[in-house]
C-alpha positions in Angstrom: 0.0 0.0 0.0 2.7 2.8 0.6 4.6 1.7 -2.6 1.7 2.0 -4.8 1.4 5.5 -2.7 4.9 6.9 -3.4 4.6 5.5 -6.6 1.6 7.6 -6.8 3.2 10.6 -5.5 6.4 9.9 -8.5 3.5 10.6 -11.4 4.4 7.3 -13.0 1.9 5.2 -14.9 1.2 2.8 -12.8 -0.5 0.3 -14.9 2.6 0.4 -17.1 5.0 0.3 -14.0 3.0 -2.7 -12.5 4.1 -5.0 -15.5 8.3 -3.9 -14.9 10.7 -5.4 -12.9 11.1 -4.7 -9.2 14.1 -2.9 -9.9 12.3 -0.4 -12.0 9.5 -0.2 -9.8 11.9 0.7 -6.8 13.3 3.7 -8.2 9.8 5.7 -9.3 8.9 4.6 -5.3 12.1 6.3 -3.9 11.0 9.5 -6.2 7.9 9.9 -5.2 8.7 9.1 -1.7 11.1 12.3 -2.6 8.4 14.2 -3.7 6.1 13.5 -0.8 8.8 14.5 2.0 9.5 17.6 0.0 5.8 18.8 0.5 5.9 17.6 4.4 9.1 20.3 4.8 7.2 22.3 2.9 4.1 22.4 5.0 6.1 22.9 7.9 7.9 25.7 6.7 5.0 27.4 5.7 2.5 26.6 8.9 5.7 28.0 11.1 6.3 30.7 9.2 2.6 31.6 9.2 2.3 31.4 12.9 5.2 33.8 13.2 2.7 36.3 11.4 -0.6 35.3 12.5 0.0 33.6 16.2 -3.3 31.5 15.4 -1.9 27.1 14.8 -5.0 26.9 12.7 -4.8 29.0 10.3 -1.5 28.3 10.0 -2.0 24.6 9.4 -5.0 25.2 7.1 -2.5 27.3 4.4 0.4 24.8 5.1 -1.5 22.3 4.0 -2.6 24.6 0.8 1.0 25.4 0.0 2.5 21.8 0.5 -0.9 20.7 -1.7 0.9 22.9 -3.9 4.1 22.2 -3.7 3.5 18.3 -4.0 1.2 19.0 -7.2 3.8 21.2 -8.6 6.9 18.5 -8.3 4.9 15.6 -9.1 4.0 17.4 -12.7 7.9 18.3 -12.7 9.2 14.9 -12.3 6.3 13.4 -14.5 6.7 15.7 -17.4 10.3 14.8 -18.0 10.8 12.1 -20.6 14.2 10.1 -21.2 15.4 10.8 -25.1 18.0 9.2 -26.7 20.4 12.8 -25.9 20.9 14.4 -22.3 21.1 17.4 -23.9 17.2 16.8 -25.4 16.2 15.9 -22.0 18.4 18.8 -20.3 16.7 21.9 -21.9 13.0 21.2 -21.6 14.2 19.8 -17.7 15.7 23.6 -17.3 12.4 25.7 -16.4 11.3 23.1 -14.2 15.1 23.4 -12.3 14.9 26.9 -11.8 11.9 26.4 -10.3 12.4 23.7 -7.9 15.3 26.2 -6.9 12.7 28.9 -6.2 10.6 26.3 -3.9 13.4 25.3 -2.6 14.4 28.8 -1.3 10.9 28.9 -0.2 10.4 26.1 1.7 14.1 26.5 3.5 13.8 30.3 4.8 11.4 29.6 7.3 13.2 26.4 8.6 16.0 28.4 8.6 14.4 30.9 11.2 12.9 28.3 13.4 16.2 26.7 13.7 18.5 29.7 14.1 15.6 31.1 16.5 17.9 31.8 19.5 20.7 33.7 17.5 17.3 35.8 15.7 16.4 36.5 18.6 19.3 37.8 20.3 19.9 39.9 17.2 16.0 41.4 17.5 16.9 42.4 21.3 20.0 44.1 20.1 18.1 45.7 17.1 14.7 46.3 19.6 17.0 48.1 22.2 18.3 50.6 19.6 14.9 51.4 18.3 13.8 51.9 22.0 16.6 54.3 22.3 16.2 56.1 18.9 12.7 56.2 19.5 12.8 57.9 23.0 15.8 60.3 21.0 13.2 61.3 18.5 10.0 61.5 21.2 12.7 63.7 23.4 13.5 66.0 20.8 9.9 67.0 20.7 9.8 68.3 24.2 13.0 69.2 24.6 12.9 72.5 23.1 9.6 73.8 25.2 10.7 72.2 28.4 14.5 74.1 27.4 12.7 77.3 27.6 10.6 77.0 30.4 13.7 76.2 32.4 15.5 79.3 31.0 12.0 80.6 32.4 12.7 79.3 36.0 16.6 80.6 35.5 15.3 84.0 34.7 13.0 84.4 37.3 15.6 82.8 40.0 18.3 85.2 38.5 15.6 88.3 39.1 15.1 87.0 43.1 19.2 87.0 43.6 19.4 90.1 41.7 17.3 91.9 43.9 18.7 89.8 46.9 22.1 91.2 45.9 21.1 94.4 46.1 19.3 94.8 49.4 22.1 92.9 51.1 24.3 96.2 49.5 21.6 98.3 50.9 21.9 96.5 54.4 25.6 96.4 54.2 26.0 100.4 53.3 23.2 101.2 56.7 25.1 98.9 59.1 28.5 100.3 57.8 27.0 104.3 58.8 26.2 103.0 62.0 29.1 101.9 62.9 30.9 104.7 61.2 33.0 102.7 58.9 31.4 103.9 55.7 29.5 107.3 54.6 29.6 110.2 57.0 31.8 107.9 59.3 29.7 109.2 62.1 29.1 106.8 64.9 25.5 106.2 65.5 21.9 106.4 64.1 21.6 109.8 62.4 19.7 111.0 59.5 22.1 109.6 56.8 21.7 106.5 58.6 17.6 106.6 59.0 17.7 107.6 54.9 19.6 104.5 54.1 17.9 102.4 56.8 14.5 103.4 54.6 16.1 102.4 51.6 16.9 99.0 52.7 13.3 98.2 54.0 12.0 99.4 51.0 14.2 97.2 48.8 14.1 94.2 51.8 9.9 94.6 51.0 10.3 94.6 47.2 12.4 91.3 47.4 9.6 89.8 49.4 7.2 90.6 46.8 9.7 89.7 44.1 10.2 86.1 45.6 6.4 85.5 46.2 5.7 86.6 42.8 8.3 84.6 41.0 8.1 81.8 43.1 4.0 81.8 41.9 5.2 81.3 38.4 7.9 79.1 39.1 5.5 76.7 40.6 2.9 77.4 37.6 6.2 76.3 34.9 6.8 73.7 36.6 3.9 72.0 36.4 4.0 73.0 32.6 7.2 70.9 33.1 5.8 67.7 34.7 3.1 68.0 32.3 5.3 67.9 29.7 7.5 65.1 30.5 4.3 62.7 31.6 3.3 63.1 27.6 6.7 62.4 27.2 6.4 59.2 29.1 3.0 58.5 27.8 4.5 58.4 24.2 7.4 56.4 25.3 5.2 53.9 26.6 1.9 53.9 24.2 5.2 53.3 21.3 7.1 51.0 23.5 4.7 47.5 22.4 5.0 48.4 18.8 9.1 48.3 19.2 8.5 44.9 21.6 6.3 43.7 18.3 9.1 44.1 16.3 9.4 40.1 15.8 7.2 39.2 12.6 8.5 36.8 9.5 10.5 40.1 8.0 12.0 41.1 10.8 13.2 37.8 11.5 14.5 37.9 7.6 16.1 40.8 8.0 18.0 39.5 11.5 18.7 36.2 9.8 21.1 38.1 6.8 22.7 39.7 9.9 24.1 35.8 11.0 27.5 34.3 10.0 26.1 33.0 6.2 27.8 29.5 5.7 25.1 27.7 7.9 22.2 29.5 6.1 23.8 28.5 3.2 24.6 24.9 3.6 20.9 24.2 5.1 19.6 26.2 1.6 21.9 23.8 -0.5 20.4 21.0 1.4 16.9 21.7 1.1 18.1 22.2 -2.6 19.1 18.6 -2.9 16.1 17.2 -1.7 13.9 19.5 -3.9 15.9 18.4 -7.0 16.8 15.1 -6.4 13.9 13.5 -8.1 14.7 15.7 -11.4 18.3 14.7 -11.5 17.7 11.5 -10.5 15.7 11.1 -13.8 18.1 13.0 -16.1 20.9 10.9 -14.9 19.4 7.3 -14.7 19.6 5.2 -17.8 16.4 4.8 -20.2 14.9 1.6 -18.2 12.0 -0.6 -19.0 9.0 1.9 -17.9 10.4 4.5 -20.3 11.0 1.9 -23.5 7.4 0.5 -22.7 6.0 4.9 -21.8 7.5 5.7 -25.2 5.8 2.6 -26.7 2.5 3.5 -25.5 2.9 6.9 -26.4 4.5 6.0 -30.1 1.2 3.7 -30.6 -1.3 6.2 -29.9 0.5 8.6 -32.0 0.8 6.3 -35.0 -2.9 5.4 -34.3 -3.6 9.4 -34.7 -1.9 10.2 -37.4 -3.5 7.4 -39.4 -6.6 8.3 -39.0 -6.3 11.9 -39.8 -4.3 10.5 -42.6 -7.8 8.6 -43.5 -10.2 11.5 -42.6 -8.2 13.5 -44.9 -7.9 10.6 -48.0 -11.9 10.1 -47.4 -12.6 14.0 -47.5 -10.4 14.5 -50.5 -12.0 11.3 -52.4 -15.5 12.4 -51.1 -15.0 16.4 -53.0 -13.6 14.5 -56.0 -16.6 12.3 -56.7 -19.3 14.9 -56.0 -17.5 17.3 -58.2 -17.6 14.3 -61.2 -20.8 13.5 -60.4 -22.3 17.1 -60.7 -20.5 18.1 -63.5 -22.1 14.7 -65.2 -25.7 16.2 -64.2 -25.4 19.3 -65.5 -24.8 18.2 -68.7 -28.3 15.8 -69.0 -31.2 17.5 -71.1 -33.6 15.3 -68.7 -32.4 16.9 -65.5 -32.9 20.6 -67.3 -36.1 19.9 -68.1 -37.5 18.5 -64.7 -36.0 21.9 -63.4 -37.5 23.7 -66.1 -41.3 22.5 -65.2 -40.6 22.7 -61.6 -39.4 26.5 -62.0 -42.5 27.4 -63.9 -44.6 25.4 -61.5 -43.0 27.9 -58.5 -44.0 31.2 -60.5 -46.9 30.3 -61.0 -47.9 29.9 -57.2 -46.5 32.9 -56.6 -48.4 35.0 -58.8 -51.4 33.7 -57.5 -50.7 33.9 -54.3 -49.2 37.7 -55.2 -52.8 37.8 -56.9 -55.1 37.0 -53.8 -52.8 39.3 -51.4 -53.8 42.2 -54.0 -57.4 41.3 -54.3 -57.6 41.5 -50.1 -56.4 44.3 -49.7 -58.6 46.3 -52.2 
């Protein structure tokens, strides 16, 4: 039962292959059974790398099955269509369209295998590659805010600068009354006299405008910085609403992308494996000898052809000898005075009816 269904799977005849040696029968089982592993790989290949895009198992063993359907219908009629001639060469060129593309299924199917078994080294390379787009992407985000939240600090630095300012400048003012009291400075009078009352009044009146100074500007320091905090909990909220987009950053491309990034010898050995496999069947029936299933294939097929071609060959003799005699037999017709004159009467016969009838029409309608 599993011969006849790898022999199945090789596209042979297997009516014709049933009356061959075991031998003979051996090899078209081993190519089938080539052609029906290919499609398993295939449909593994194609359900993982579906579940790397969809993260549902069954949808992605519903189009695996599709594409391995597929891919087994598409290399049985490859290995079936190619005919053993009496040349390699003969059999070579019509095998070459049918090579490049098991080379294309072949790159198909062995991608995603490729993925699934370098996963680890992927996904180190994704971290790597997810940790600088978290980075750039909080470098773009803070270049955004940065400008606004720069110049409401400069705001803060202005209005600090303003309080020291003015502090600066009643400590002066308290310096230059202590130093006429103690007759250091000034009128360098000891004691409390006018000069000293005059620059006493000055100080309180600068010591009061500092106190209104600082209550002011530390009102609107208190009003920028929650402009600040604002700013940089937007900041935070962008950060984090375009942080899972950067963690999703682990479909089938991606994965690609981060697999051209590994060392490619191993990639390329596991390609030129899958390769083998997809193409073993094809070169295993351009290289094999013309056996007994292909002498008795081309029999059949010479048969049928020989069949054909006779009867057209017939069709066409009958047709020709058909036109010949009706053309000879006419020509003898039109030559009889009996024929001419049956025609003659009949003819008459006809115009007569139709004046009559040509007649009546006329006579109803008047």
């Amino acid at each position: 039962m599993l011969q006849q269904f790898f022999i199945l799977c090789s596209g042979a005849d297997s009516a014709i292959l049933k009356t061959c040696s075991n031998g003979e029968q051996n090899k078209y089982v081993g190519i089938g059974a080539t052609v029906f592993f290919t499609a398993l790989m295939a449909f593994i290949a194609c359900s993982y790398a579906l579940y790397t895009v969809f993260s549902t198992i069954y949808v992605s063993i519903f189009f695996g099955l599709l594409w391995s359907l597929l891919i087994f219908n598409l290399d049985r009629f490859i290995v079936s269509t190619i005919k053993k001639r009496d040349s390699f060469k003969k059999e070579f060129l019509p095998a070459l369209p049918r090579i490049i593309l098991a080379i294309i299924i072949a790159v198909v199917i062995s991608k995603p295998l490729e993925i699934k078994i370098f996963e680890k080294e992927i996904n180190q390379v994704l971290l790597e590659q997810k940790n600088n787009l978290s980075l750039a992407n909080q470098q773009q985000i803070l270049q955004q805010y940065t400008p606004e939240i720069s110049a409401l600090k400069n705001n803060i630095i202005t209005l600090k600068n303003e309080i020291l300012l003015k502090e600066k400048e009643t400590n002066t003012l308290y310096a230059i009354y202590i130093s006429e009291a103690e007759g250091t400075a000034g009128t360098k009078l000891l004691g409390k006299g006018p000069v000293y009352q005059e620059k006493r009044e000055k100080h309180d009146a600068s010591l009061l405008e500092l106190q209104a100074l600082k209550e002011t500007n530390n009102q609107k320091i208190t009003v920028i910085e929650k402009q600040i905090s604002k700013l940089k909990e937007e900041y935070n909220n962008a950060i984090n609403t375009s942080q899972p987009i950067i963690d999703g950053f682990d479909g089938l491309m991606a994965r690609i992308n981060a697999l051209k990034k590994l060392p490619w010898l191993p990639s390329f050995f596991i390609f030129l494996l899958f390769l083998t496999i997809e193409t073993s069947p094809i070169i295993a029936k351009l290289l094999s000898p013309k056996g007994e299933y292909d002498w008795k294939l081309e029999d059949q097929e010479s048969s049928i052809k020989t069949w054909v071609n006779q009867k057209t060959q017939q069709r066409e003799q009958l047709l020709e000898t058909d036109i010949y005699l009706n053309n000879k037999i006419y020509s003898e017709i039109k030559e009889e005075k009996e024929v001419y004159t049956y025609k003659k009467e009949k003819a008459k016969e006809v115009l007569k009816k139709q004046a009559n009838a040509f007649y009546h029409i006329q006579v109803k309608q008047t």
